[in-house]
N, C-alpha and C positions, 0 to 999 in steps of 0.2 A: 504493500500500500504506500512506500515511504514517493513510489514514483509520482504519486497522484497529491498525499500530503503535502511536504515540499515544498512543489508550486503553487498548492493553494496556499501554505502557512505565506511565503514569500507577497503574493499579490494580496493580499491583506493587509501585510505589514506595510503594503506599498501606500495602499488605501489609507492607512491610521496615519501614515506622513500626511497626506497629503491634507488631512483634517488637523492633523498636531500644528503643523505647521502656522494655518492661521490663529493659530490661540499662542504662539509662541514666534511673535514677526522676528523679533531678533537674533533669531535659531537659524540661519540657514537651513533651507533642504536637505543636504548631504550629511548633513548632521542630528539633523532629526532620525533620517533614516539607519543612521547611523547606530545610535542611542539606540532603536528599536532592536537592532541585531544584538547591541548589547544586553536586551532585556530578553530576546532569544533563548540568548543562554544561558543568563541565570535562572529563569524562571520555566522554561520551557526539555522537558527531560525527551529530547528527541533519541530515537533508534537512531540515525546516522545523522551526520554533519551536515552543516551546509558548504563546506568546502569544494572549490570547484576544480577544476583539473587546469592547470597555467594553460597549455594548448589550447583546451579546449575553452577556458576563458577569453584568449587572444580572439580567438576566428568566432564566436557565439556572441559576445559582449562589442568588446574594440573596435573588431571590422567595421561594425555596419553603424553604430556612433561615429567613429570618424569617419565613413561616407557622409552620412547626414552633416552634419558638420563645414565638411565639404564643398558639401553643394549648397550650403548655406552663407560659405564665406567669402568677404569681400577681397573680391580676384583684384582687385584693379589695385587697391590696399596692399594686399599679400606683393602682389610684382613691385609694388614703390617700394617697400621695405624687407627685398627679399635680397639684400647684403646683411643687414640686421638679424633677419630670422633665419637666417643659415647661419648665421656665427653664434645663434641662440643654441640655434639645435645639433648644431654638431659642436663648436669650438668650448662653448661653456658647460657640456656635460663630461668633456674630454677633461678639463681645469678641473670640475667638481671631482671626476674620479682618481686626479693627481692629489691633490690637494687634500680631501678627504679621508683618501686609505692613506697615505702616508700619516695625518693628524692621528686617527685610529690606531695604525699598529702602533706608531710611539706610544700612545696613551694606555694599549692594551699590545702588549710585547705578543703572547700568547697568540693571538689572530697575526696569521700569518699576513706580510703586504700582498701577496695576490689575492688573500680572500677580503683585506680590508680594499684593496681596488673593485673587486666584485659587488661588497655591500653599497660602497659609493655608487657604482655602475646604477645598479638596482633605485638610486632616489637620484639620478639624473634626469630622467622625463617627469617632464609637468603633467597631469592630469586633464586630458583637454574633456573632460566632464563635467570635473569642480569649477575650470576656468569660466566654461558656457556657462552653468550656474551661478558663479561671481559676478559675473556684469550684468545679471536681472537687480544686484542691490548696492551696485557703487556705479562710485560717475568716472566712467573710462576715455580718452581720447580715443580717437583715431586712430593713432599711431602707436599709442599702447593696447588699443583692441586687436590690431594687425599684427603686432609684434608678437602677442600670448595667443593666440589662435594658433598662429602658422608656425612657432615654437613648439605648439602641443599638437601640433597634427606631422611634424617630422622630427622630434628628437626621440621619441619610442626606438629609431630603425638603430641611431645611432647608440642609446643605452644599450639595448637587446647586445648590437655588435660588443661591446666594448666587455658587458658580463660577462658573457658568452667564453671569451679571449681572458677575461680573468680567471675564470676557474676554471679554463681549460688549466692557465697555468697552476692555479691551488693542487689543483688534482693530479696532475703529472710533473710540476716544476721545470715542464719547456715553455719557453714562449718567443716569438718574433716579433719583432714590430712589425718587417715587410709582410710578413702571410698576415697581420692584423689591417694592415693598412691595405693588403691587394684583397682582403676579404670584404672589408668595410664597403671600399669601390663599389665592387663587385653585389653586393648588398642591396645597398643603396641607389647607385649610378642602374643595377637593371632591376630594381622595384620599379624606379621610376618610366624605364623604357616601355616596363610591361604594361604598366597600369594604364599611362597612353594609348598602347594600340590596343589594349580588353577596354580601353573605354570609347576610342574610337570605334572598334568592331560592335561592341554594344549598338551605340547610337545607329550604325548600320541598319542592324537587326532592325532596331525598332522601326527605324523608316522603311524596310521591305514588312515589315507586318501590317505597319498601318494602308502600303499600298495595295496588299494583298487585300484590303478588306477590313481587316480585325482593327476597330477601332473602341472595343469594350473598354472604358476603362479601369474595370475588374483585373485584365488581363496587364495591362500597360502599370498599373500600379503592383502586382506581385511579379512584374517581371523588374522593378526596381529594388523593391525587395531580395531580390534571388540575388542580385551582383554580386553585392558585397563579401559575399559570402564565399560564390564562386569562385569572383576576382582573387580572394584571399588563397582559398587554398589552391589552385593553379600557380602564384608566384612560391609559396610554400615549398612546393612539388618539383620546384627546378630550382631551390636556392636561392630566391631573392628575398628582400624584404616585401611581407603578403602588408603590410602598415601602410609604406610608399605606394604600393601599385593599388590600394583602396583608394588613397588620399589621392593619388593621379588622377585614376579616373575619373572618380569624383570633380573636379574639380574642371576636367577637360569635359565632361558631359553638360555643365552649367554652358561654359561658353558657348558648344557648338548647339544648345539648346536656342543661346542669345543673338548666334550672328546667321546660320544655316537655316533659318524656319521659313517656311513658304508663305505668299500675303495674300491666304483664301478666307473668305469667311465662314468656311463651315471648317478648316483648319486650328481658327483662332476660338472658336465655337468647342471644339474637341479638347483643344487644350486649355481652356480655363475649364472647363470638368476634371479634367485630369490633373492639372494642378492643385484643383481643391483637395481632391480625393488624398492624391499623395500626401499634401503637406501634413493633412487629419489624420492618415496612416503613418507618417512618420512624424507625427509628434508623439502619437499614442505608443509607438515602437521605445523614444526615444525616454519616454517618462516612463513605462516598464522596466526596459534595461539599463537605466540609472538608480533606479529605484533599487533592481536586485542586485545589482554591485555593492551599494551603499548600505543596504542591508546587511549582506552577506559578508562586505568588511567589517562592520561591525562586531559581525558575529566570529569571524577569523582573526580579529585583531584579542576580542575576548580568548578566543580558547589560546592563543600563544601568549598573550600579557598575564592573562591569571596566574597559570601555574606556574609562571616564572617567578612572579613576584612572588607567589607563595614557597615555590621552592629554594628563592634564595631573598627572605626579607630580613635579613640580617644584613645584606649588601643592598637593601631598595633604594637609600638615598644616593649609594655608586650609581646604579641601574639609572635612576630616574634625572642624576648628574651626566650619567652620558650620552643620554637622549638629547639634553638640553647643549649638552658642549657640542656636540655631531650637528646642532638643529643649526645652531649659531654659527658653524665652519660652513654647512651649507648653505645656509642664506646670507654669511657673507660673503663667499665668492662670487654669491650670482649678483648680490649688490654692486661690489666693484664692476665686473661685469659689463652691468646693466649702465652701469654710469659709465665707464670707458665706451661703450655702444652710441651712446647720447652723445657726450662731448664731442665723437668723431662723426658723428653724425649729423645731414644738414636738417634743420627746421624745414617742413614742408610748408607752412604760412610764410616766414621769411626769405627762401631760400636760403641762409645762410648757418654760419653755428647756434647752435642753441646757446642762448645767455645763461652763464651759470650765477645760482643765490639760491636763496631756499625754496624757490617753485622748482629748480632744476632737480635740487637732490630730493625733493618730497615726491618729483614725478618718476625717478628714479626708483624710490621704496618701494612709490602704489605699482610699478610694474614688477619690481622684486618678490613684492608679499602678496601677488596676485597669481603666482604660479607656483597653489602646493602641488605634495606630492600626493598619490592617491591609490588607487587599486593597481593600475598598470606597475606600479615601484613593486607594492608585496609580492605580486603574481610572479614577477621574473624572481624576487628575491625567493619564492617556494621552490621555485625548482633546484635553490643550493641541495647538490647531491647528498646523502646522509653519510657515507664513504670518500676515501680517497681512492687512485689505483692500487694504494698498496692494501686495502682493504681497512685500515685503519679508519674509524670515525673522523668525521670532518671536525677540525676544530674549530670550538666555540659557536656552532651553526644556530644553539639556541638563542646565543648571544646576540649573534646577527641580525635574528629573525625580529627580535626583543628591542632591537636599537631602530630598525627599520619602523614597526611599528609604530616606534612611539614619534621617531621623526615625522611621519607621515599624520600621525593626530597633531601635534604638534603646530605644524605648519597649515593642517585645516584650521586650527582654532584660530592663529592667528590672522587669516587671511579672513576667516570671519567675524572678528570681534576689533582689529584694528585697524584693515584697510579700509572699511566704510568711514573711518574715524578721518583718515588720511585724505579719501576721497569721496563722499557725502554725495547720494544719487540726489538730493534735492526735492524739496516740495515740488517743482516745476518739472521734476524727473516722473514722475508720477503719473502725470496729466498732459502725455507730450501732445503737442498739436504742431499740424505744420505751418512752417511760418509764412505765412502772405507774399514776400517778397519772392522765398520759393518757389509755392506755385505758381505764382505769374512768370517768373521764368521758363516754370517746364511747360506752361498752356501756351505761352507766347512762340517757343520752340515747335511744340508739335502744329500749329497755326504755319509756321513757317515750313513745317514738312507736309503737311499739306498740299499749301500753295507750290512746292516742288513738284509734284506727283501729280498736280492737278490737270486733266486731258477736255477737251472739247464735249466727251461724251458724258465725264461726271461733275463739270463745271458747277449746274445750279446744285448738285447732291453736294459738292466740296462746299460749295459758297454757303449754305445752307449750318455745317457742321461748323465751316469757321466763325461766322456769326455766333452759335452756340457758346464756342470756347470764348470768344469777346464774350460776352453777355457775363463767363464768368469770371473774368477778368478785371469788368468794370464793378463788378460786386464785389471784388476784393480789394479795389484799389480804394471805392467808396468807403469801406470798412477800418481801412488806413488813413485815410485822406479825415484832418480836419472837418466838422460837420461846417464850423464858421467861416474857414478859408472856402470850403466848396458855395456856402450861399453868397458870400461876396463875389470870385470867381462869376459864376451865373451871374450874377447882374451886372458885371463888367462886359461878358460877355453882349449881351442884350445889348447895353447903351452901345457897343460897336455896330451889332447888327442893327440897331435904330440908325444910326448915324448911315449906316451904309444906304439904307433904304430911303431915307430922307432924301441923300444925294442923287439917287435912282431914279425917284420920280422928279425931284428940280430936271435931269436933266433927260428927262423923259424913255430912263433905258427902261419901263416898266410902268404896265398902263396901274393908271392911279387908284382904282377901285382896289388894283391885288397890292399894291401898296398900302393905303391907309388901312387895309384888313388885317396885312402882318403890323402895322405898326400898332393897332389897339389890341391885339394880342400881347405885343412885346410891353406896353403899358399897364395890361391886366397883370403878366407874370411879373413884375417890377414890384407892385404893389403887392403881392404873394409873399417875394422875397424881401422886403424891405418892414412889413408887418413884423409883431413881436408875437411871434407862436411859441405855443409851449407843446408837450409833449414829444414827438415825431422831429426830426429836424426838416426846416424849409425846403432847404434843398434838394427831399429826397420826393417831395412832394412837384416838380418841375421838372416835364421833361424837355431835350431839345425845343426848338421852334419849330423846325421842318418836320416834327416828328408827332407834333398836336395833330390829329383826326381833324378835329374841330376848324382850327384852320383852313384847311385842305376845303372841307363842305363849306366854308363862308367864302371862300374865293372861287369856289366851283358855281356858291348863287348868286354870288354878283359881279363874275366875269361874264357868265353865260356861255353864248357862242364866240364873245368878241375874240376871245383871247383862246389860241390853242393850246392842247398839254403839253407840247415841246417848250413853249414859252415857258409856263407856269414850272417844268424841270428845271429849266434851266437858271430861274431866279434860283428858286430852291438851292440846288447847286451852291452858285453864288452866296448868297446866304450864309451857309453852313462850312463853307471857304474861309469864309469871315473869322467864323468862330475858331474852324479848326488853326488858321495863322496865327489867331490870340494865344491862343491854350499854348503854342508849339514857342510861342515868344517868351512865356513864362514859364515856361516848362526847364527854359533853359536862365533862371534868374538864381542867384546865390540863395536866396530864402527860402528852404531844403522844405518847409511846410508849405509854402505856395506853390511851389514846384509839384509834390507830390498831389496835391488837389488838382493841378493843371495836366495830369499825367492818367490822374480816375477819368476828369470830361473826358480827355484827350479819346480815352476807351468806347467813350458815348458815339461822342461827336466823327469820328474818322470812318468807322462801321459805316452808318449813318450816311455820310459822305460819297464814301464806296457804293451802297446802295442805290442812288439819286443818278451816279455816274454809269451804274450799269444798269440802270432803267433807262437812261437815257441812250446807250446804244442799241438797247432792245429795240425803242421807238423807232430810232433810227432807219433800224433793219426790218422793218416794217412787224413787227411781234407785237403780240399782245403783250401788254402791259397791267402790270396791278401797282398803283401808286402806293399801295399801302408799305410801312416801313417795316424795318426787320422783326418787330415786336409784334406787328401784325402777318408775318409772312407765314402761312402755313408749313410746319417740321416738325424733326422730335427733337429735344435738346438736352443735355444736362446739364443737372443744376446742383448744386450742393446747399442741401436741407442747412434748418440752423444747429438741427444737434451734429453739423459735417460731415455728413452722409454724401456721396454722389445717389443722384435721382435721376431715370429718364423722365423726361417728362412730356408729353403731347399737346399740342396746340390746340384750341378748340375747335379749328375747321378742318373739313373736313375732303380737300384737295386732295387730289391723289401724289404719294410718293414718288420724288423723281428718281429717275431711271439711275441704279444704283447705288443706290442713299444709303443701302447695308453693307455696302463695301468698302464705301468712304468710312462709315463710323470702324467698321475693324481695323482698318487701314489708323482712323485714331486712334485707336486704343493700344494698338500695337506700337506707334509712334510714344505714346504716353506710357507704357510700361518699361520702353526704354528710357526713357526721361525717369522714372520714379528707379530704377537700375543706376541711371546714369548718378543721381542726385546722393543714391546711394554710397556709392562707391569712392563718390568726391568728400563722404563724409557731413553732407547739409543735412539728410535725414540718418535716423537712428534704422538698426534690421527690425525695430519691433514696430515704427512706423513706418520702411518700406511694405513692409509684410500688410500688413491693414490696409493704405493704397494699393497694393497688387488686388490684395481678394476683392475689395468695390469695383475694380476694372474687368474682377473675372464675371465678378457676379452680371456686371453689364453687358462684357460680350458672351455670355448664356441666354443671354435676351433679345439677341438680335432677332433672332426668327419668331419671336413672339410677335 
């Protein structure tokens, strides 16, 4: 029965975290779950252990976490700072296991230096479990986010290598540097080649499956599943690092997901299902199999910590002194390190060195005491053999086991109870929202790609979407924008446009009837804006001039026949010329608040402009025309709700859809998940606010064929 027990006693316990957890905010995760193992075993008289097999921990646990991981990480990050995170992950696990066992055997003569090299070996990889968990409750840079990611997803290959070479030598007293150093290569340099082409050939697959037909996404999400897996043990089976060729592929299937995708909309239809699917299957994968690590450490660090201390509590403050001396040899190396990494290193905001004082060495700490050690350390340190060749017991292996241990709780505590101290996630961390400025860059962007792609045939479907993206561009900028700079603005606006029209009719470019009509409009909204209103601001209560309905019908009843619609465009036009040269004057004025009001109209008024100009060559070309403005123009648009939601939303009338309308919008949204990628990866947005704008994008183009 213990096969069936087990895993249920395991997912339960994963459960009680995940409940403990909020009644205990200050407890990290991994430690809650931790605690639980702990109580495992004092309170829990199980028939077998929960001890896992090191192999079979690697390839069941690690793999498929560091896939996920992976394909979660910022590539663009990872390549800026990937002198840095090579020198993390191979050069400062190499220092740690010098420095280390040498401090070791001195301190304990007895422990041989190849087996005190091994135990160092064993607490050189960071935990890239506890790291992903660390950054849901401290406030991390960029460049410190990129640096412990890409640390913990390639120093595994080089620890593994380096133990591996130590108690080769414990156990036989040969050793090489050249066979360690042509081994490592060899390692490492063909994980990496493997992982490439099994994730190139992947990606293959999938795209002859899906041509074949098979578009379930059932099948497409357990065939992402299966990789990691596979990936592992195939590089395993010929001698590479199975860590490298997960974390490769991984990482090579993101890009070629990003740059090789086709621009169909029953394409982009497929794959926001299949996005959803996977992420909700690989979060649930990833919070299982954290769970029972962290458990299961718990419960293994118990069965070796107890009977130690028990067996020797007459030495527990030695025992518990040289947890702490070990803790402090390894977090200070990786301190110096981490600071020598920095200083030689250029600021990616400045281009240049980083200025050293106390934010340089404080940023230094929070990336030092932000990568403990965790399961991946004990797992290699289990497999110290119980024997030498000579058949004689290995010495001091409980010692080891015992120092490991405590290292590794150690370095959790601390990374939970003082890095937040260091680096404080923030009230504002909490409640992240994106910032206005942002997204009017990335709507402004894909408006611009748009207009690139834009063909004859899907002209009024494009014209159509990019008014959409205005509409919410000018809601955001309103939102930014002074309410009092924007009511003043508008009625500077106005006395231009009066003045113009004034001089229109003196000089007769514009019969007088559709004159005096816009000018006792522009008198009526004068008096709007110039009143003292409360509640609503003024401004939001006035639209354009050329954009009043009302307007439009009192010059329609008292032009009559005299005057024709090309006429009545083309003041219009003029008009709204007016406005947009004003806006475009102050737009460019040192007064960063008038500017920014002049920069919202600007969003009104140019649309607007755009639309008058291409009605007007309709006319031209003898076409039906609808005078009506973009507000009135029959489409679907999105809009973002006040709780920040994106929304489609439909217009009241009831026009038939232009020719293509569903292609353009895919065509957006695919433009706009690389904008929320790109925005990503530059560091503007956080991955927990990439991930939220992806899924509103997927959710919308799931909706296109509605």
């Amino acid at each position: 029965m213990d096969i069936i027990i087990i895993p249920l006693i395991l997912l339960g316990a994963i459960l009680a975290s995940a409940v403990l957890e909020q009644f205990i905010p200050r407890l990290s995760l991994p430690l809650v779950q931790m605690a639980i193992g702990v109580g495992i075993y004092l309170f829990m008289d199980l028939e077998s252990d929960l001890t896992i097999d090191a192999d079979l921990f690697l390839v069941m646990f690690i793999a498929p976490l560091l896939f996920d991981e992976s394909r979660n990480a910022n590539n663009r990050a990872l390549w800026t700072n990937r002198n840095t995170i090579l020198s993390l992950a191979i050069g400062l696990v190499i220092a740690t296991v010098l420095v280390a066992g040498f401090v070791l055997h001195v301190l304990v003569p007895s422990v041989s230096l190849a087996a005190a090299f091994a135990f160092a070996a064993a607490l050189g990889p960071t935990d890239a479990v506890a790291v992903a968990s660390m950054s849901k409750s401290i406030r991390l840079k960029q460049r410190q986010s990129a640096l412990l990611t890409g640390e913990a997803l390639l120093n595994d290959a080089s620890g593994v290598v380096s133990f591996q070479f130590a108690i080769a030598a414990a156990v036989t007293g040969a050793f090489s540097i050249a066979d360690a150093g042509k081994t490592f290569v060899i390692d490492f340099g063909g994980g990496l080649v493997l992982g490439l082409a099994l994730g190139a050939i992947a990606y293959f697959v999938m795209q002859r499956v899906r041509r074949a037909g098979i578009e379930t996404v059932t099948f497409h999400v357990c065939f992402e599943v299966f990789l990691p897996f596979v990936i592992y043990l195939i590089a395993e089976t010929i001698h590479v690092s199975g860590i490298i060729s997960v974390v490769a592929s991984g990482l090579l299937l993101t890009i070629l997901a990003q740059v090789a995708r086709p621009k169909s909309r029953d394409f982009y239809k497929f794959s926001a299902r299949l996005t959803m699917a996977s992420e909700s299957v690989w979060s649930l994968i990833s919070f299982v199999l954290n769970g029972v690590i962290f458990v299961d450490l718990g419960f293994i660090l118990s069965d070796t910590l107890i009977p130690s201390m028990r067996e020797n509590s007459a030495d527990l403050f030695w025992l518990f002194g040289m947890v702490l001396v070990m803790t402090a040899v390894i977090v200070g190396v990786r301190f110096i390190w981490v600071l020598g990494c920095d200083y030689l290193s250029k600021n990616p905001e400045t281009g240049g060195r980083f200025e050293s004082g106390s934010d340089f060495v404080r940023d230094a700490l929070v990336t030092t005491l932000s990568g403990p050690k965790g399961a991946v350390s004990f797992s290699i340190a289990s497999t110290i053999p119980l024997t030498l060749s000579t058949g004689e017991l290995f010495p001091q292996r409980d010692l080891l086991l015992f120092l490991t241990c405590g290292v590794i709780i150690v370095t959790l505590v601390i990374a939970n109870y003082v890095v937040p101290v260091l680096a404080p996630k923030g009230d504002d961390q909490d409640t992240e929202e994106l910032d206005s400025a942002v997204e009017i860059e990335m709507l402004e962007n894909v408006i611009t790609g748009l207009k690139r792609q834009q063909t004859a045939e899907n002209k009024q479907a494009t014209g159509r979407a990019m008014r959409s993206y205005h509409r919410r561009i000018a809601t955001l900028r309103r939102k930014e924008a002074s309410s009092r700079q924007l009511r003043f603005l508008r009625q500077e606006i106005l006395v231009q446009q009066r003045d113009y029209i004034e001089q229109a009719i003196a000089t007769d470019e514009i019969d007088r009837r559709i004159g005096d009509a816009y000018l006792k409009r522009i008198e009526r909204m004068l008096k709007i804006l110039t009143r003292k209103r409360t509640g609503a601001p003024a401004a939001a209560k006035v639209q354009p001039l050329a954009q009043t309905t009302s307007t439009i019908r009192k010059i329609q009843k008292q032009a009559g026949t005299a005057t024709n619609e090309r006429q009545r465009l083309e003041f219009k036009i003029e008009v709204e010329r007016v406005a947009v040269d004003y806006l475009e004057q102050v737009s460019r004025e040192l007064d960063a608040e008038r500017a920014e009001a002049a920069l919202a109209l600007l969003s009104e008024h140019k649309p607007l402009l755009s639309t008058l100009r291409a009605n007007l060559r309709s006319l031209d070309k003898s076409l039906a025309i609808d005078t009506a403005m973009p507000e009135e123009t029959p489409d679907t648009q999105i809009v973002r709700t006040e709780s920040g939601e994106l929304r489609k939303e439909e217009s009241q009338t009831e026009d038939d859809e232009p020719a293509g309308m569903s292609d353009v919008w895919a065509e957006a949204f695919r433009l706009e998940l690389d904008e929320i990628q790109d925005k990503y990866e530059s560091g503007k947005i956080s991955q927990d606010l990439a991930r939220e704008m992806r899924e509103e994008i997927y959710l919308l183009q799931m909706g296109l064929s509605d």
